[in-house]
C-alpha positions in Angstrom: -56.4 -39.1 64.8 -52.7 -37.7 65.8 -51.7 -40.8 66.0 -52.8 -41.7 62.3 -51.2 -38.4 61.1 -47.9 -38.9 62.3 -47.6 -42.5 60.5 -48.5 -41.0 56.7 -46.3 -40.9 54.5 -46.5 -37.8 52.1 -45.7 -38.6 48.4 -45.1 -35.9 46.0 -45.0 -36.9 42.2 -43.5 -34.1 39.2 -43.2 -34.3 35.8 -39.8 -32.8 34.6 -38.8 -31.8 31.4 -35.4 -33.5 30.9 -33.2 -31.0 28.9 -31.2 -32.7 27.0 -33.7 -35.7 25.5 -36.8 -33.3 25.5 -38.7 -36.1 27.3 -40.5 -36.1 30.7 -39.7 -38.5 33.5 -41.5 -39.4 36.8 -39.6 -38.4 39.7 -40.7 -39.6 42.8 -39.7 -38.0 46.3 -40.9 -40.1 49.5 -40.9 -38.2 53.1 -41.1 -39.4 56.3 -42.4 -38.1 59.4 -39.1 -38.0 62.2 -39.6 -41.0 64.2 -42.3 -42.8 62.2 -42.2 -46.3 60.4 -43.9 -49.2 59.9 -46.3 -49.3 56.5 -48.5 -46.8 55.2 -51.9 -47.3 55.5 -53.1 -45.1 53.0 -52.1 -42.9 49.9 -54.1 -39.4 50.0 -54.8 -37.4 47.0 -53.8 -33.9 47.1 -55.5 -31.0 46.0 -54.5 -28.3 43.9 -53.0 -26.1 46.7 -51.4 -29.7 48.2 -49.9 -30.2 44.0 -48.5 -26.4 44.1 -46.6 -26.9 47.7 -45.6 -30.4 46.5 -44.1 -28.8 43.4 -42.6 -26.2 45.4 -41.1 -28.7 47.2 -39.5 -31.1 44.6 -38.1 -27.8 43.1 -36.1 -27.3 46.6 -35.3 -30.9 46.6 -33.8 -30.8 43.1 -31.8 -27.6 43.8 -33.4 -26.0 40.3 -33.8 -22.7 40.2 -37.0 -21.6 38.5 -35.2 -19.0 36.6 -32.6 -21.9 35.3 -35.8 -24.2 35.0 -37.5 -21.6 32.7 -34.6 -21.3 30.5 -33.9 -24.7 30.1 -37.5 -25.2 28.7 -37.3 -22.3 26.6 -37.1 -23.1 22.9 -33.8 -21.2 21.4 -34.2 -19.1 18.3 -32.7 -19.1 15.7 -31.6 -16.3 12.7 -32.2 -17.1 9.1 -28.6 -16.6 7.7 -28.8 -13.8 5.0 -25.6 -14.9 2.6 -25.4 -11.2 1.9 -21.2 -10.4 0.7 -21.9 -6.7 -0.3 -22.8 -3.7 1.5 -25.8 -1.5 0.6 -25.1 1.4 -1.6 -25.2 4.2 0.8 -23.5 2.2 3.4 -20.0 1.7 1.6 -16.5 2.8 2.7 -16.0 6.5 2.3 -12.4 7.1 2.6 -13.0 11.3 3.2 -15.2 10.7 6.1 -12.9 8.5 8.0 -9.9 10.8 6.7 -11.8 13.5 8.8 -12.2 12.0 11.8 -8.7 10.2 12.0 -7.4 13.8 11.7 -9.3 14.8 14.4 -8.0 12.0 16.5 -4.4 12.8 15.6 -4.7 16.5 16.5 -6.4 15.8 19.9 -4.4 12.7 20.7 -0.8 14.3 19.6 -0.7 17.7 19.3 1.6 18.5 22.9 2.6 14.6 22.3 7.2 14.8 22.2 8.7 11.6 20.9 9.3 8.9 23.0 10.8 5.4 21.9 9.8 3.5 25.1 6.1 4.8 24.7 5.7 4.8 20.9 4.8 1.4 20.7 2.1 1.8 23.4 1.0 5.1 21.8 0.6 3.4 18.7 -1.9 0.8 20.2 -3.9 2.7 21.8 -4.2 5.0 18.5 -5.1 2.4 16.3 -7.7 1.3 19.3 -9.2 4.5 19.2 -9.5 5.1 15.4 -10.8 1.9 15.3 -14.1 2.5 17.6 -14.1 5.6 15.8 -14.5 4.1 12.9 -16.9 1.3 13.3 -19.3 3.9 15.1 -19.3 5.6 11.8 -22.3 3.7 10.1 -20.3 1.1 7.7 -21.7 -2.4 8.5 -20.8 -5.3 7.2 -17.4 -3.8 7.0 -14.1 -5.2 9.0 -12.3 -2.6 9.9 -7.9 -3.0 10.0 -5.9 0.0 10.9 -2.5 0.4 10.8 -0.3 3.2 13.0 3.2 4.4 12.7 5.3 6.9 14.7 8.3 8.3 14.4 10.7 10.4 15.4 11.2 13.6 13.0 14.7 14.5 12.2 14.7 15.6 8.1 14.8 11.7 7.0 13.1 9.7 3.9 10.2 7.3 4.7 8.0 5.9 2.3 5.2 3.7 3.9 3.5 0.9 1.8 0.3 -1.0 2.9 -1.2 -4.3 0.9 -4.8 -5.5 1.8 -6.7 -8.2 -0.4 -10.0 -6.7 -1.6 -12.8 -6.4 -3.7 -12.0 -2.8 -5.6 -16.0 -2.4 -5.9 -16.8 -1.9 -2.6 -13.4 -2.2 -0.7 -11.5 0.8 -0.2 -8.9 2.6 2.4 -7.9 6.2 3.7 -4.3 7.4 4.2 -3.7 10.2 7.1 -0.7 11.7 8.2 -0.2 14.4 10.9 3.3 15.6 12.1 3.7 18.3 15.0 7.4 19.6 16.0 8.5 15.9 17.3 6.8 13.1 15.9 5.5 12.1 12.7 2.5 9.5 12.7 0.8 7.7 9.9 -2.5 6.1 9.7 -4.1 3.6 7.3 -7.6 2.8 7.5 -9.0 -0.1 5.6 -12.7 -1.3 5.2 -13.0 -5.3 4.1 -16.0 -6.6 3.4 -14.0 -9.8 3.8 -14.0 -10.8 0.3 -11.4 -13.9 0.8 -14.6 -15.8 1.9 -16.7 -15.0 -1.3 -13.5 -16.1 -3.2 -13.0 -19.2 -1.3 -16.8 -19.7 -2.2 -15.9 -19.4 -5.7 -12.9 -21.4 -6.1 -15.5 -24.3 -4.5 -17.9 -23.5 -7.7 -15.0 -23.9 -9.4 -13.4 -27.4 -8.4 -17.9 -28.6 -8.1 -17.9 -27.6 -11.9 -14.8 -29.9 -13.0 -12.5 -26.8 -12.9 -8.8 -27.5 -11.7 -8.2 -25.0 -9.3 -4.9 -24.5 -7.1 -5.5 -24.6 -3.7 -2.3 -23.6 -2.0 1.0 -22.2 -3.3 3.8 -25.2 -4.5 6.4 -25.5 -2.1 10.0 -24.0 -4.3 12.5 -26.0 -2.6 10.2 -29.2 -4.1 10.5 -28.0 -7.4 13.4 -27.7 -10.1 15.9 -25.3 -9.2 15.2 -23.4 -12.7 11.7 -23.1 -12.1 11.8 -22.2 -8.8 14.1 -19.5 -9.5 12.2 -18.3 -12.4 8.8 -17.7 -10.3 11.1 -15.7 -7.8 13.0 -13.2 -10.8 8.9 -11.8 -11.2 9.2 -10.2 -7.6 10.0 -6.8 -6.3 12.6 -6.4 -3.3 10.1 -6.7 -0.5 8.5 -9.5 -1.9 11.8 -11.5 -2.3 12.3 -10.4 1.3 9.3 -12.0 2.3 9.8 -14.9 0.6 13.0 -15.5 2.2 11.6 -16.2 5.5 10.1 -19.3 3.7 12.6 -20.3 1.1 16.1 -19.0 2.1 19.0 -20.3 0.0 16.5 -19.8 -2.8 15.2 -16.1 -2.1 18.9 -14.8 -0.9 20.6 -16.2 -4.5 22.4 -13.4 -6.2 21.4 -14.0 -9.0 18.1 -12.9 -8.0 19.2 -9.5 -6.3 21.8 -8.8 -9.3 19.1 -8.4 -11.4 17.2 -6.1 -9.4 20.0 -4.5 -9.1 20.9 -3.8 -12.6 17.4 -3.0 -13.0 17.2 0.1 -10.8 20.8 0.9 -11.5 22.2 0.3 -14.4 25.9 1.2 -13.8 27.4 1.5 -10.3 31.7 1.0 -10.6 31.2 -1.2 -7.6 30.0 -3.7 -10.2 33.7 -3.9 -11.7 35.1 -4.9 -8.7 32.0 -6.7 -6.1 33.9 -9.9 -6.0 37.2 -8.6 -5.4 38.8 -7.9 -2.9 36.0 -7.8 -0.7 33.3 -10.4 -1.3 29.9 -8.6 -1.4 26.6 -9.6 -1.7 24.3 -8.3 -4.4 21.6 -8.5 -2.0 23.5 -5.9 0.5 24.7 -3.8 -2.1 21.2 -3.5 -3.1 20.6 -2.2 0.4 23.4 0.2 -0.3 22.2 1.8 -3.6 18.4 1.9 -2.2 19.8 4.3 0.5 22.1 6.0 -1.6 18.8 6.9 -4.0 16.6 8.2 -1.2 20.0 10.2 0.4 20.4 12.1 -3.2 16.1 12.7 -3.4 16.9 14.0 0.0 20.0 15.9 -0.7 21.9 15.1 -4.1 25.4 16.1 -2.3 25.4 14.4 0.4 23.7 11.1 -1.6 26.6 12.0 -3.7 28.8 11.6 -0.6 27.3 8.4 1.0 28.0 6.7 -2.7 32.1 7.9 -2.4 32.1 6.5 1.2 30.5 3.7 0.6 32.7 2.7 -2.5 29.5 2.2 -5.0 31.0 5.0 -7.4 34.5 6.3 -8.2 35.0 9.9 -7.7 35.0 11.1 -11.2 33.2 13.4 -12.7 32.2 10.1 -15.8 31.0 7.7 -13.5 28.7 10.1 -11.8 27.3 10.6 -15.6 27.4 7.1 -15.9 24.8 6.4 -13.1 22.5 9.1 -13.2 22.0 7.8 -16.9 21.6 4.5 -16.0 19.4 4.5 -13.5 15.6 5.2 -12.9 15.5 5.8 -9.3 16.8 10.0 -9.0 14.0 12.0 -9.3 14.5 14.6 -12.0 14.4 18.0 -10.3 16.9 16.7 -7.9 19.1 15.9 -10.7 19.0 19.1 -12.5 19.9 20.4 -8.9 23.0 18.9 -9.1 24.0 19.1 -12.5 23.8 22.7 -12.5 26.5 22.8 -9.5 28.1 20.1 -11.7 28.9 21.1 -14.8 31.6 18.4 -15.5 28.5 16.1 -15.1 26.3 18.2 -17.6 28.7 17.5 -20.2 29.7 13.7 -20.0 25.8 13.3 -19.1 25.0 14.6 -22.6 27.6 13.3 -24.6 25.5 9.7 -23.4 22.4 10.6 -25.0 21.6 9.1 -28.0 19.3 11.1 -30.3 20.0 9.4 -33.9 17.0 9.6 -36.5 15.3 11.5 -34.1 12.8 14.9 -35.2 14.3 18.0 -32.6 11.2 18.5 -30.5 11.1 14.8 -29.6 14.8 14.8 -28.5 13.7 17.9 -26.9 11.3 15.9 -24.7 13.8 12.8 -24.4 16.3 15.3 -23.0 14.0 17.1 -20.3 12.4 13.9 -19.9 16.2 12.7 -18.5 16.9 16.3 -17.3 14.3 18.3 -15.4 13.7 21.5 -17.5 14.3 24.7 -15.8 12.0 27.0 -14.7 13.5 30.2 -16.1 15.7 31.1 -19.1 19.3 31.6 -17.5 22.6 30.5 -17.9 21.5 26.6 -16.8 19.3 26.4 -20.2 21.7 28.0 -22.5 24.2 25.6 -21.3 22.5 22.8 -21.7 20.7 23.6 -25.4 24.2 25.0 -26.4 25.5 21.3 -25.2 22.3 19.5 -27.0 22.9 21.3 -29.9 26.4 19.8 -30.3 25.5 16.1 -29.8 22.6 16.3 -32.0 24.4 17.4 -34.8 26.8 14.7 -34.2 24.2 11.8 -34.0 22.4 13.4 -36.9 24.9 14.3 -39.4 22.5 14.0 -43.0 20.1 16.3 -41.3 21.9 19.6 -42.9 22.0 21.2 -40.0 24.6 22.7 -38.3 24.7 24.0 -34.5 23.9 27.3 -34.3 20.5 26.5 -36.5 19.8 23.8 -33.9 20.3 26.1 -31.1 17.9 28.4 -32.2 15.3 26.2 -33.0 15.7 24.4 -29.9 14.8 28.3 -28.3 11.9 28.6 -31.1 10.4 25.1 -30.4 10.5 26.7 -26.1 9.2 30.0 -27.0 6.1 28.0 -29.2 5.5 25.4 -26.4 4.7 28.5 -24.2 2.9 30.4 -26.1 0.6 27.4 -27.0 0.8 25.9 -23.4 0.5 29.2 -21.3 -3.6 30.2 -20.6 -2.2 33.7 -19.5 -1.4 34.4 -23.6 -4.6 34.8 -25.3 -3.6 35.3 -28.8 -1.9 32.4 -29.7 1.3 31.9 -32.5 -0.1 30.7 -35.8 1.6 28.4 -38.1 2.2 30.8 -40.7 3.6 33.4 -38.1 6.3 30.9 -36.5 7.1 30.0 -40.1 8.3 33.7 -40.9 10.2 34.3 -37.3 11.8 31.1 -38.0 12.8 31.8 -41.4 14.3 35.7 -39.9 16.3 33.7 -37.1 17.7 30.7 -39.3 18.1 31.6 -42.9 18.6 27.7 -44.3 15.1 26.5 -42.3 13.1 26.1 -44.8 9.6 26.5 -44.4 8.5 22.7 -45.0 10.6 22.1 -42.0 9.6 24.9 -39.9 5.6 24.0 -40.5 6.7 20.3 -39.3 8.0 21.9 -35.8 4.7 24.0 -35.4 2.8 20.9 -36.6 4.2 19.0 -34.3 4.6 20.6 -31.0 0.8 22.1 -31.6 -0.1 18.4 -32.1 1.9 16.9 -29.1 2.4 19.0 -26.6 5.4 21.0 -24.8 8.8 20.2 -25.6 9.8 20.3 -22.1 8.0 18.6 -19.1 8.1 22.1 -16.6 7.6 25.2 -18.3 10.2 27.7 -18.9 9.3 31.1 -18.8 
């Protein structure tokens, strides 16, 4: 009976699943007894417990895991895809919570914080990494979530920070923080995209299914006429043509281009006399030269005044200064009446540029504070100014009758009025019929036709002057 033992095989048959066809296959496994050969005399049938060990064993043999076995055999499932672009209504981007909590972030993050150029950049990572968690823990799904840092060193200098971001203004938005301690300065801009390029790129294929003709990517300039070409570029600003060229250089760097924006900004600068000779100068430098010189005068109008002498933009003369500050659109106002009124040699060749021909006074009034920020008090600035108004309207407006003492006291009337009719601290107002008698006291040949039109008119309009003058 040992014997016959010893000489039976033992076969042990599984079914396994075979992953990647789904199907089952027979594998067989055959073991022998050490020492035994010969033929096998008999098969046995195994029993339940004999089927378990057997299965056991083929397991072992096959090196499977049960827990990889079970997971191979385990159907995956699979989400529904929901299609959804838009974000529920009380789950879109709110720009004043995220402005709250990014000022948090700053204050903790920077407050002892000195300026360091070798760990600015590093500071500014970590920053955005931070605001960034922040953010996305704040209960805006469906949302991507881009933020921007900058630091910088504080030392009394001009900085304007722009940001672009393609969106969908329905449910896109963006928050703007700064925070500045005695060191640094650092400025952080949140956006929230739903990530509306893909529903557009959805669209333009509705488009092109519908027989629509629609333009995939951007022509390449250099492949088209040179006319053309540089007729697209003349629509962009300064950074844009900067931008564009990194792509298109001999096209985006043509002077043309740059003169334009040039004598756009600034309409007079005496360099343009002279920019070819002797020294050959770019447009697209001198560009460069004027956009510094316009944020050093917002800054400081005496030292911008300075940087344009050194830089030989404009001759030191007391016209060309006029010259530019008329021409161009780029000096804020206040900071030009700042320096007119050290400047009176200015004041004067600046007014005798105005034009005010076939004009009615209170809306050369406006045109002239509109040019020349109105003062905030009646002093020695103002009379100077009206007294040298006065004069160059009568000169562009010679039929009017008028000489310049009547102008210059309307031109105080038409003030006076603006403030009583502007000003919620005076409660009973100027009628019509009361201006027309004070008028008529001040300047005898006003007659009262023309005085009701100047009451008519600034009650109708507005004040004469953008700031008030009290």
């Amino acid at each position: 009976m040992d014997s016959m033992k010893e000489s039976i095989p033992v076969v042990v048959t599984d079914d396994v699943a075979d992953v990647s066809g789904g199907s089952k296959s027979s594998r067989k496994q055959s073991i022998k007894p050490p020492g035994g050969g010969g033929r096998r005399k008999s098969i046995m049938k195994m029993s339940g417990t004999t089927a378990l060990a057997g299965r056991r064993l083929t397991k072992a043999l096959l090196d499977l895991p049960e827990e990889q076995n079970s997971i191979a055999c385990k159907p995956k499932v699979r989400m529904e895809n929901t299609y959804k672009m838009t974000p529920d209504e009380d789950s879109t981007f709110v720009p004043w919570k995220v402005r709250n909590a990014v000022k948090e972030i700053l204050g903790e993050q920077l407050s002892s914080v000195s300026y360091d150029n070798k760990t600015a950049s590093k500071l500014c990572c970590d920053l955005a990494q931070l605001i960034r968690n922040k953010v996305r823990n704040m209960e805006f799904p469906r949302y991507k979530i881009i933020c921007n840092v900058i630091i910088g060193q504080c030392s009394e200098q001009g900085l304007e920070v722009a940001s672009r971001c393609l969106w969908d203004a329905k449910t896109d938005n963006y928050s703007c923080i700064e925070y500045k301690n005695h060191s640094l300065f650092a400025i952080a801009m949140v956006h929230g995209d739903m990530g509306q390029i893909l529903r557009r790129h959805l669209e333009s294929q509705n488009e092109v299914e519908n027989n629509q003709v629609v333009a995939t990517t951007f022509p390449n300039l250099a492949e088209l006429p040179p006319e053309i070409s540089m007729a697209i570029l003349s629509h962009l600003d300064a950074t844009d043509l900067c931008l564009a060229a990194c792509v298109w250089d001999n096209l985006a760097n043509d002077d043309v281009l740059w003169m334009g924006l040039c004598k756009a900004s600034w309409g007079y600068a005496s360099v343009y006399k002279y920019i070819r000779q002797p020294v050959k100068l770019s447009y697209k430098k001198l560009f460069l030269l004027l956009d510094e010189a316009s944020l050093t005068f917002n800054g400081n109008p005496f030292e911008g005044e300075e940087y344009l002498f050194k830089r030989g933009i404009m001759e030191n003369n007391a016209l060309e200064m006029a010259k530019f500050l008329h021409f161009t659109n780029k000096i804020k106002p206040d900071k030009k009446r700042e320096y007119l009124d050290m400047r009176r040699d200015v004041l004067d060749h600046l007014l005798q540029l105005q034009n005010f021909q076939n004009q009615f006074l209170p809306n050369a009034l406006r045109k002239l504070f509109g040019n020349i920020s109105a003062p905030n008090n009646r002093g020695e600035y103002l009379t100077d100014i009206i007294d040298k108004f006065s004069d160059r309207f009568c000169l562009c407006n010679p039929k009017l009758g008028l000489d310049k003492d009547t102008v210059f006291v309307l031109c105080f009337s038409l003030i006076m009025l603006s403030v009583d009719l502007s000003s919620p601290a005076v409660k009973n107002k100027m009628s019509k019929r009361e201006f027309i008698k004070n008028t008529r006291r001040a300047a005898q040949n006003v007659d009262d036709d023309l005085a009701g039109d100047l009451y008519d008119n600034v009650y109708l309009i507005g004040h004469v002057a953008t700031e008030t003058v009290s």
